[in-house]
C-alpha positions in Angstrom: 0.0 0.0 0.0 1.3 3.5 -1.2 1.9 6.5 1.2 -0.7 8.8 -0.2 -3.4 5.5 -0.3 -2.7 4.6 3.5 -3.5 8.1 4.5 -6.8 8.0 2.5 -8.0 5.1 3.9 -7.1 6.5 7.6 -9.1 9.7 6.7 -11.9 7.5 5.6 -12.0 5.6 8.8 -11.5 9.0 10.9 -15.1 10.2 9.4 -16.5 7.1 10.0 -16.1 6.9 13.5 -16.7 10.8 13.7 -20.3 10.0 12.1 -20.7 7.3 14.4 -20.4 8.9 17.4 -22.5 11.7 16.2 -25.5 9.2 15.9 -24.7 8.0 19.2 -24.2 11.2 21.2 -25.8 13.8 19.4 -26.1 16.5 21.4 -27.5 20.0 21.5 -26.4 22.8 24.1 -29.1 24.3 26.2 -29.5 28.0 26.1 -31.3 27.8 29.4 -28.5 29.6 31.0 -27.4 32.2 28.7 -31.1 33.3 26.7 -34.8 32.9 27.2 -36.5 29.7 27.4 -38.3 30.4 24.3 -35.1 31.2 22.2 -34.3 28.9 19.4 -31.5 26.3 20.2 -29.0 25.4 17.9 -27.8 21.6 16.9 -24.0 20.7 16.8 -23.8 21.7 13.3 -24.6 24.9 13.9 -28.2 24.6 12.1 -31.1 26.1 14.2 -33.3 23.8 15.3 -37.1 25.2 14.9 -39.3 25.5 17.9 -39.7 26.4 21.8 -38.4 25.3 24.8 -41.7 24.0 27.1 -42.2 21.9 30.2 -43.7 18.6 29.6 -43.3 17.5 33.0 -42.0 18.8 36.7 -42.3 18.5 40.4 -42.0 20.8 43.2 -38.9 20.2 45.5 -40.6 19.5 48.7 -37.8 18.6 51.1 -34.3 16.8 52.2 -35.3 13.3 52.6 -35.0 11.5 55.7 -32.2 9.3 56.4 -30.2 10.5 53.5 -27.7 12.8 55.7 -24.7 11.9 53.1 -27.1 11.9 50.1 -27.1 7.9 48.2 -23.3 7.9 47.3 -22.6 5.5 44.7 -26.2 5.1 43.9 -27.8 5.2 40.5 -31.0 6.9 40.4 -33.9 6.2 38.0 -36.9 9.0 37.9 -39.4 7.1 36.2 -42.1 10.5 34.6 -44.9 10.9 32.9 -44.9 13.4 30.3 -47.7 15.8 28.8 -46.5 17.1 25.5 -43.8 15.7 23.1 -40.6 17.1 21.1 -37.5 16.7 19.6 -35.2 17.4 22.0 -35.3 17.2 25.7 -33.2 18.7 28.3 -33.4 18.4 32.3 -32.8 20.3 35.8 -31.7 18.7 38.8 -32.1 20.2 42.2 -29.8 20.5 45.0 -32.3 22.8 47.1 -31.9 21.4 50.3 -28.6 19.8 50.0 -25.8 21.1 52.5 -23.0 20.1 50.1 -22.1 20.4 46.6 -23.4 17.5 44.9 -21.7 15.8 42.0 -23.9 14.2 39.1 -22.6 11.6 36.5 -23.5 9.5 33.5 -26.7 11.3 33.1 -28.9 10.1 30.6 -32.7 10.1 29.1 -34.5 6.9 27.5 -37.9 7.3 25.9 -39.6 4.0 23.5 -36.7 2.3 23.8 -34.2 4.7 22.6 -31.6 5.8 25.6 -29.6 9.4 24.9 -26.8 10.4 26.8 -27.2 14.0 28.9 -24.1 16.7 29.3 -23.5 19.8 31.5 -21.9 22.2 29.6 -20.3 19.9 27.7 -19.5 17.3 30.0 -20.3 14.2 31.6 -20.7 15.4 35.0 -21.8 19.0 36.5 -21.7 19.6 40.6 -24.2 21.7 42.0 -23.7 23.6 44.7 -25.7 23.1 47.7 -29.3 25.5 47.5 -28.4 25.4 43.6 -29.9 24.0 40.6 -28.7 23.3 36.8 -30.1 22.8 33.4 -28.5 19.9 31.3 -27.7 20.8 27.4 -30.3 19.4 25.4 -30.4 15.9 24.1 -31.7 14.9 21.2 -34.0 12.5 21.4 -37.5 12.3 20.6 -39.6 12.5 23.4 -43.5 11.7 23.4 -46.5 13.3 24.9 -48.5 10.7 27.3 -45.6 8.5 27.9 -43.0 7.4 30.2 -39.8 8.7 30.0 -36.9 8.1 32.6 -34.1 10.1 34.0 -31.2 8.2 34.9 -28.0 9.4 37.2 -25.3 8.6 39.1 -24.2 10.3 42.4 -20.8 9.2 42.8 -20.0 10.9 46.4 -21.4 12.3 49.8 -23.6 15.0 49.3 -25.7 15.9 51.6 -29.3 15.1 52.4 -31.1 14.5 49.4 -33.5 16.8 47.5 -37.2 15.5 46.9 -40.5 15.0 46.0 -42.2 12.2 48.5 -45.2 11.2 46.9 -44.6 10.5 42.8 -47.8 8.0 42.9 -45.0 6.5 40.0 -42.6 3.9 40.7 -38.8 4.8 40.2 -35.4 3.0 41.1 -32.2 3.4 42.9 -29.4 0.8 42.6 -26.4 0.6 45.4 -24.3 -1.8 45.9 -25.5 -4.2 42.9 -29.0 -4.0 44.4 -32.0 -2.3 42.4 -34.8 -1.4 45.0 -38.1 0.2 43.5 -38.9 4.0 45.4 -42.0 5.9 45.4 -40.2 9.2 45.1 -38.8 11.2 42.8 -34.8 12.7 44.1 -33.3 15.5 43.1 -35.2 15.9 39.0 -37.4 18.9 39.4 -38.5 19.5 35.4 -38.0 17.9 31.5 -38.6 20.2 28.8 -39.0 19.4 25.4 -38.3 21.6 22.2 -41.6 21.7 20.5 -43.3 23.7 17.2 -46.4 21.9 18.1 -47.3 23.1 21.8 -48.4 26.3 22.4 -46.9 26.4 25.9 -47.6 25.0 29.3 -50.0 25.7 32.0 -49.2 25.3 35.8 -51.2 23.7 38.0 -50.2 24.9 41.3 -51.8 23.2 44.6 -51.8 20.7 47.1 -52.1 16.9 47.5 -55.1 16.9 45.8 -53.0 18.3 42.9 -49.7 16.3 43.7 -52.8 13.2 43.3 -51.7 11.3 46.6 -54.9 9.5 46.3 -54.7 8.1 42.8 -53.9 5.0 41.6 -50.1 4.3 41.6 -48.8 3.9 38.0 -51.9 5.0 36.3 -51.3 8.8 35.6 -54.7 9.0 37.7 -53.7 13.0 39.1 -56.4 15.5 37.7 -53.5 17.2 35.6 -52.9 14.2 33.9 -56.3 13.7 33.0 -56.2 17.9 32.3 -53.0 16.8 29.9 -55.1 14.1 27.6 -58.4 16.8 27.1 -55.3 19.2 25.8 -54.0 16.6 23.4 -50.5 18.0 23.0 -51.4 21.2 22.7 -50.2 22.7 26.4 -47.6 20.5 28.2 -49.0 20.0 32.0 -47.0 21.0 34.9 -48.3 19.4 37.9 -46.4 21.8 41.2 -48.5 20.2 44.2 -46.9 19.3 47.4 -48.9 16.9 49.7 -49.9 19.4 52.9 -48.4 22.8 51.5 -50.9 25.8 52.6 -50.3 29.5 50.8 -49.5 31.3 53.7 -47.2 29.2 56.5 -44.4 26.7 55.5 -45.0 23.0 56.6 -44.3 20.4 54.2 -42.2 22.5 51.7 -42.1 25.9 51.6 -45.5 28.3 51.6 -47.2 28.5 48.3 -46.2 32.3 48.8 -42.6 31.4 49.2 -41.9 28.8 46.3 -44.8 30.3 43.4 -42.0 32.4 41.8 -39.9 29.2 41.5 -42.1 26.2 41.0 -45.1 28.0 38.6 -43.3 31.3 37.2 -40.2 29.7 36.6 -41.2 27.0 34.4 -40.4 26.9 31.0 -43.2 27.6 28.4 -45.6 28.9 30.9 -48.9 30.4 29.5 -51.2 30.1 32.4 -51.6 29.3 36.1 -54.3 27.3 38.0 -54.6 27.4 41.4 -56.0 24.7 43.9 -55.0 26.1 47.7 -56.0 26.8 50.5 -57.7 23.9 52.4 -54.6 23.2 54.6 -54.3 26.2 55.9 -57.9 26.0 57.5 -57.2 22.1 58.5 -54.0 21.8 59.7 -52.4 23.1 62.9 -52.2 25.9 63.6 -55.9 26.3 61.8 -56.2 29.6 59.8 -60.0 30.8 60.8 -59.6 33.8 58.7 -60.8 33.5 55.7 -59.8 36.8 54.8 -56.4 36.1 55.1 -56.6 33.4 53.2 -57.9 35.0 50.2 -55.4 37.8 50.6 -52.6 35.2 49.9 -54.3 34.0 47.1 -54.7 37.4 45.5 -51.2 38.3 45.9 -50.6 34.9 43.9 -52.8 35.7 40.9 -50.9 39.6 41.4 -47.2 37.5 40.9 -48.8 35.9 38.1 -50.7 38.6 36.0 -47.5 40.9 36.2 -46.0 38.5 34.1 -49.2 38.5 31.8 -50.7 35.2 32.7 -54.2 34.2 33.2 -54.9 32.9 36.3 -57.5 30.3 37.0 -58.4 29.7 40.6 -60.4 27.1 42.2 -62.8 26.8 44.9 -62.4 24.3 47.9 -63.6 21.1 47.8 -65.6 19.7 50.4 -64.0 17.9 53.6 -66.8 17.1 56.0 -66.1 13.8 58.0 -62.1 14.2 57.7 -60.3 14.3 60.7 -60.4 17.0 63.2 -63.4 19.1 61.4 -65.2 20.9 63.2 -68.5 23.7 62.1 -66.2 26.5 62.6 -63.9 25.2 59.8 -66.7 24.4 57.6 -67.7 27.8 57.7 -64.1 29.2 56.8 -64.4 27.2 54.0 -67.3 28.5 53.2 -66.5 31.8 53.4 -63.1 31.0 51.3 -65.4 29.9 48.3 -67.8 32.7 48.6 -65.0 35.5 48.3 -63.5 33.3 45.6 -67.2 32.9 43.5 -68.3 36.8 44.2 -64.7 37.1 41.6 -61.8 39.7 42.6 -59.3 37.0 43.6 -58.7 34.9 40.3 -59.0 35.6 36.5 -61.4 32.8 36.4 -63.1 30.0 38.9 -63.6 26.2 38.4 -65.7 25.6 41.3 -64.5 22.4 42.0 -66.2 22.0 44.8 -69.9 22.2 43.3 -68.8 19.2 40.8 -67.6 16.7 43.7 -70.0 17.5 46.7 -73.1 15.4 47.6 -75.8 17.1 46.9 -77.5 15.3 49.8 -74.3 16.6 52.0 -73.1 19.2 51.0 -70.1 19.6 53.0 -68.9 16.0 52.0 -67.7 14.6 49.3 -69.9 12.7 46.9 -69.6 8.7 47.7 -68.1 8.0 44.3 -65.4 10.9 44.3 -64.5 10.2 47.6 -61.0 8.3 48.2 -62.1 7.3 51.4 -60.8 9.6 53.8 -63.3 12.3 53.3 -60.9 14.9 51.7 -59.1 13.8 48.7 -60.7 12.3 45.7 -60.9 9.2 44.2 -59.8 8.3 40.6 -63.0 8.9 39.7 -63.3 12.4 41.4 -60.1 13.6 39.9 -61.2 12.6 36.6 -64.3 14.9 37.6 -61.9 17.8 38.2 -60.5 17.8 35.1 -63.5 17.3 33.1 -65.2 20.3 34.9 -61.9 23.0 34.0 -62.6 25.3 31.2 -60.2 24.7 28.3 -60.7 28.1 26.9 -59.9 29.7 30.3 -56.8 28.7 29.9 -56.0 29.7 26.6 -56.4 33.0 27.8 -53.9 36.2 28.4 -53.9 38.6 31.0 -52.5 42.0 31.0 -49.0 42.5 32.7 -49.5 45.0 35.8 -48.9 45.2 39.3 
C-alpha cells in the first residue's frame, strides 16, 4: 500500500467513527443559561433547530429526605415520569435545594420508546451543583412523546448531603447501590424535563396541594387530575403538575409556603402560558388552623398579582368539600365557606372552576360525593379527579392577561 493510499484510507475511517459517534451522542447545548426559554437552540452543526423550549413535565422540591444525611453515594438513580407534550429534543434540571454540600452528578442520561440518549452539563459528563443550587442539562436529542413514560437516569458518585425530593410521585422509580435495584415511590433530586416543541403552544401550571400532587390516585396509572387535564389538551399545552402533599399558601410545613416557592415552582417554568390554582384547604385544617378566611384570600390574591404581572391568566379554584375528615369541626366548615364565597363573588382569580360544586353530595353538602370520595373524606378518588378535570374550562386557559402590578 502506497503512502498517499494509507493516509486515505485512515481519513476515511477517521469520518467514519466521527459520524458514528455523532449518531450515538448527538447533542445539543441548552440556552437555558445564557437566553430565554423560548429562544431557538442550535444543533451541533450549527443549524437552528425550529421550535420552543416548554415543560412537559416537573415537580415541586418539597424537602431533604430522611435518612439521607450523606445523600445515596454510589447510587444510581432512576426517575421514572410521565410526560404531557412531546418534542424533539429534551433537556433536564436537577435540584440541590436542600442539599448542604455540593453534589456531583454523573453518566446522566434520558431513555424514551426504547431509545436511551446520553445528557451533558456544559459539555461534559458530570456538572456539581452547589448546595441550595440547581442546573439545566444541554439538550439531548432525542425524541420525546407526549403521554408516555420517560426516565431520567443518574449517578451520584459521592457524599452529598441530604437529598432533594418530592415524597409522593404515585410513580414507581429505582435506585441501585451496591448491585441491588430497589423500586422508590419518590422522585430525588429531577425537578422539570422540557421538550423543544413547534407543536405546543406552551404550558399551563397547576399549582396546589395533594389533591394536585394526586396522593390518592392509583399508583402507575397517571390518575392525578393534571394528567387527566393533559389528555383533554392533546399535545397542545404540556402540564406542569407543582403540588406538594400538605403545603398551605401562607405558612411553611411540608415544603415551603405557596407564597414562598410560586416564583420558583409556577413562574419559573419553561413555556408557561397560564396558572391554575388549587390552595387553600390546609391552611384551615392543619395546625395551627387559619379561621380567617380573609387572610386566606389575601394570599391567594397576591398569587394571581405574581402571576398577572407577568401576563398570565390565572385560574383559581374553589375548595372542595371535607366534612367527615379528621379533626373538622363547624367553625372550619364555615371558613371554608367563606373562602369559596369570596372566591365565587370574583376579585381573587382571572377565572373560577368551582370544583367543589362538581364533587360535593348534593345530599351533604359539605362532603364529598360517595363515588369521588377516596375514602378519607378529603381527597378524591380516581373517579373524582377525573371529575376535576373534566369540569376546568379549556378556553380559560387559553387566555392572556394583562402585565400590571
Amino acid at each position: 500500500m502506497t503512502r498517499r493510499r494509507g493516509y486515505a484510507l485512515l481519513a476515511t475511517l477517521a469520518a467514519v467513527v466521527t459520524l458514528v459517534s455523532v449518531g450515538i451522542f448527538a447533542m445539543v447545548k441548552s440556552p437555558a443559561t445564557t437566553v430565554s426559554a423560548g429562544a431557538p437552540s442550535r444543533v451541533s452543526s450549527g443549524v437552528p433547530a425550529s421550535g420552543t423550549w416548554t415543560g412537559t413535565w416537573s415537580a415541586a422540591p418539597v424537602g431533604p429526605e430522611p435518612g439521607t444525611p450523606n445523600g445515596l453515594p454510589g447510587s444510581t438513580i432512576r426517575n421514572v415520569v410521565h410526560t404531557s407534550i412531546g418534542g424533539s429534543l429534551a433537556r433536564i434540571t436537577l435540584s440541590n435545594l436542600f442539599g448542604t454540600q455540593p453534589l456531583k452528578v454523573t453518566e446522566a442520561s434520558v431513555s424514551a420508546d426504547g431509545s436511551i440518549q446520553a445528557v451533558t452539563f456544559d459539555g461534559r459528563h458530570y456538572v456539581t451543583i452547589p448546595a441550595g443550587g440547581q442546573t439545566i442539562s444541554d439538550a439531548a436529542r432525542i425524541p420525546i412523546p407526549s403521554n408516555g413514560n420517560v426516565t431520567v437516569s443518574f449517578t451520584t458518585p459521592s457524599p452529598s448531603g441530604p437529598v432533594t425530593y418530592h415524597p409522593h410521585a404515585r410513580q414507581v422509580s429505582y435506585a441501585s447501590l451496591g448491585g441491588h435495584t430497589v423500586e422508590t415511590p419518590y422522585w430525588r433530586y429531577l425537578t422539570a424535563v422540557d421538550v423543544l416543541t413547534h407543536e405546543a403552544r406552551g404550558s399551563v401550571v397547576v399549582f396546589g396541594d395533594s389533591i394536585t400532587d394526586g396522593i390518592t390516585s392509583t399508583t402507575d396509572t397517571n390518575q392525578r387530575w393534571t394528567d387527566v387535564l393533559a389528555a383533554r389538551l392533546e399535545g397542545h399545552y404540556g402540564v406542569l403538575n407543582e403540588g406538594i402533599s400538605g403545603n398551605r399558601v401562607l405558612r411553611a410545613g411540608l415544603g415551603q409556603s405557596g407564597l414562598d416557592r410560586f416564583d420558583r415552582d409556577a413562574l419559573g417554568r419553561s413555556g408557561v402560558k397560564s396558572v391554575v390554582i388549587e390552595l387553600g384547604i390546609n391552611d384551615i385544617l392543619r395546625l395551627p388552623h387559619n379561621v380567617s378566611a380573609r387572610q386566606i384570600t389575601d394570599g391567594l390574591r397576591t398569587l394571581s398579582r405574581e402571576a398577572r404581572a407577568r401576563g398570565l391568566h390565572v385560574v383559581g379554584s374553589t375548595l372542595m368539600p371535607f366534612g367527615g375528615h379528621l379533626g373538622v369541626t363547624p367553625q372550619l366548615e364555615a371558613v371554608r365557606q367563606q373562602v369559596n364565597a369570596t372566591i365565587r363573588a370574583g376579585g381573587v382569580y382571572d377565572s373560577v372552576v368551582d370544583f367543589d360544586k362538581a364533587l360535593r353530595d348534593p345530599y351533604a353538602p359539605s362532603r364529598l360525593r360517595p363515588q369521588y370520595d377516596s375514602g378519607d373524606h378529603l381527597h378524591p378518588s380516581d373517579a373524582g379527579y377525573r371529575v376535576m378535570a373534566m369540569t376546568l374550562d379549556l378556553d380559560a386557559l387559553t387566555k392572556s392577561a394583562p402585565a400590571r402590578a
